[in-house]
N, C-alpha and C positions, 0 to 999 in steps of 0.2 A: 555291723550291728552287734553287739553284745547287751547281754543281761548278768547284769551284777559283776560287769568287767571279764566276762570268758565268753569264747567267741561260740555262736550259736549255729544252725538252720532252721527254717523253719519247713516242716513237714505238713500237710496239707491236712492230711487226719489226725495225725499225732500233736500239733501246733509245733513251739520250740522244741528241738533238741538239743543237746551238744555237738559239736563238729566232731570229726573225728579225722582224727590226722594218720596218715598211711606214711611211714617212712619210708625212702628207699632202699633201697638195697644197694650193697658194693658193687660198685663201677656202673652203676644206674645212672644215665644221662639227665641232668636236672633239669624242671622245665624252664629256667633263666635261660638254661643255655639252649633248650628246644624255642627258644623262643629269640633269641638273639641270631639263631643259625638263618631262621624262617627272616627274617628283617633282613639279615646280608642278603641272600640268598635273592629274594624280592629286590632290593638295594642295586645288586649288581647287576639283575636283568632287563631295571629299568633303566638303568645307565647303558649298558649294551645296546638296548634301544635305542635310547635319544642318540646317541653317538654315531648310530649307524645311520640314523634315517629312518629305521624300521618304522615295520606295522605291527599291527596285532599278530598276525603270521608272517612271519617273513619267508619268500619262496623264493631263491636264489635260481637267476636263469640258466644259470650253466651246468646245474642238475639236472635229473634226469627223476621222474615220480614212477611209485609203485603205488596200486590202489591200497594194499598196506597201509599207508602211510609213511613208507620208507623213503630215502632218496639215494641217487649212487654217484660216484665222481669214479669215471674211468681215468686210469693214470695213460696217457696216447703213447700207443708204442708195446707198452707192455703187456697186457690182456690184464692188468689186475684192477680192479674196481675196489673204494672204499664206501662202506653201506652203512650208513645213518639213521635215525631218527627224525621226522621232521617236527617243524619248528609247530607247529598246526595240532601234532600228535602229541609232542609233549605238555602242550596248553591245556588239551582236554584230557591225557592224562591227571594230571596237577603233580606233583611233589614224587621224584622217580626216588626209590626208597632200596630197590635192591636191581640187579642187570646180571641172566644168566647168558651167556656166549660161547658159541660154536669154538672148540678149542684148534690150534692150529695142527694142518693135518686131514680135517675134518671135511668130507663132501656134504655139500649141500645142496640141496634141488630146489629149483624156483618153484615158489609155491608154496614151498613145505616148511613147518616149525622148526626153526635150528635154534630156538635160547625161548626165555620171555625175558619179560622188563615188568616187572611190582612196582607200582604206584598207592599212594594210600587210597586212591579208592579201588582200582582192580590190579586182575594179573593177566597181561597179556601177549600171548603167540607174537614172539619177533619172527614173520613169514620174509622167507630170503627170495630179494627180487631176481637173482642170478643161480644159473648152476654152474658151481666149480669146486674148486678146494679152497678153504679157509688156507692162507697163508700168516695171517698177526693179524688179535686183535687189542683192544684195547683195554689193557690191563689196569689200568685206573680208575676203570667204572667199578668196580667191585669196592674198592674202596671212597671211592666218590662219584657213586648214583648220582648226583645233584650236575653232576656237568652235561646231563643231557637234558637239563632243564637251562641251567645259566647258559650253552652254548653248544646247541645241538647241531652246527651244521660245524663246528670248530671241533675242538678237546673233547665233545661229548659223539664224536663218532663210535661204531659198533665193532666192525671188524671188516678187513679186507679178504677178497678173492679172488683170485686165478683161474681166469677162464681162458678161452680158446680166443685168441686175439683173431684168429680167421673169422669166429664168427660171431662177435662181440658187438659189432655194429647192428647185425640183425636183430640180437637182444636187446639191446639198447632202444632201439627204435619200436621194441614192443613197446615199452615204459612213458610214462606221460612226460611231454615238456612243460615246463612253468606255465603255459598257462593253461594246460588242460588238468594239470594239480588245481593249480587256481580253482576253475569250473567245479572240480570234485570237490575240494573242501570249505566252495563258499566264501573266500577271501578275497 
């Protein structure tokens, strides 16, 4: 809409205005390209889908659930588990925006906040389903938050731990199987 060929709004009380344009600033992310990222992004996870089979949640059976929302893949043999985000968590998060993680080295208690994960709508407590020591995590969420959204059981894992291989089965078998996740998150 323009009047007299310059672009306008209109103000409820005040009627027409003038627009008013906010430049950005250097090295400001332009919304072309906030808005091209949000299209791949969407683009890719619905191909991810179709390709796999998936659902709305996909809950892989050979994990292991945290009422968290976490999942874990014991590596057999070793005692080291890798801890993830589930597919269910990321959804209702929406769009993961920044990921703090336990650094390696690091003890962790089951139960207890060792990072969070920003989303644009909250920020919240990554609760570790295991206690051991952080041995590597994954250093490319810091730079690409988005992969625990396009592929949270893949590339968008957390971080691994080192726990006591003696008694790694007992904790394990605290944690829910696929379909008692299922049960919990309504999928």
């Amino acid at each position: 809409m323009t009047i007299d060929e310059k672009p306008f709004a209109v103000s409820p009380g005040d009627g027409p205005v003038p627009a008013v344009l906010v430049p950005r600033t250097p090295g400001q992310t332009s919304i072309n390209a906030l808005i091209r990222h949000a299209v791949t992004a969407a683009a890719r996870l619905a191909l991810r889908r179709a390709s796999t089979g998936g659902t709305m949640s996909d809950i892989p059976a050979d994990l292991k659930y945290s009422d968290d929302h976490l999942w874990v893949r014991p590596d057999p043999g070793t005692g080291l588990v890798r801890v993830g985000v589930t597919d269910y968590a990321q959804q209702s998060l929406g769009d993961v925006v920044a990921v703090t993680l336990p650094g390696p080295g690091d003890t962790v208690e089951a139960g207890e906040a060792c990072g969070d994960i920003e989303s644009v709508k909250s920020v919240s407590d990554l609760i570790t389903p295991l206690t051991g020591t952080v041995r590597t995590r994954n250093d490319d969420l810091p730079r690409m938050p988005e992969l625990v959204n396009t592929d949270p059981y893949g590339r968008g894992w957390m971080f691994e731990v080192e726990t006591d291989p003696a008694t790694l089965d007992g904790r394990l078998a605290a944690l829910m199987d696929a379909r008692a996740y299922r049960d919990l998150a309504g999928a």
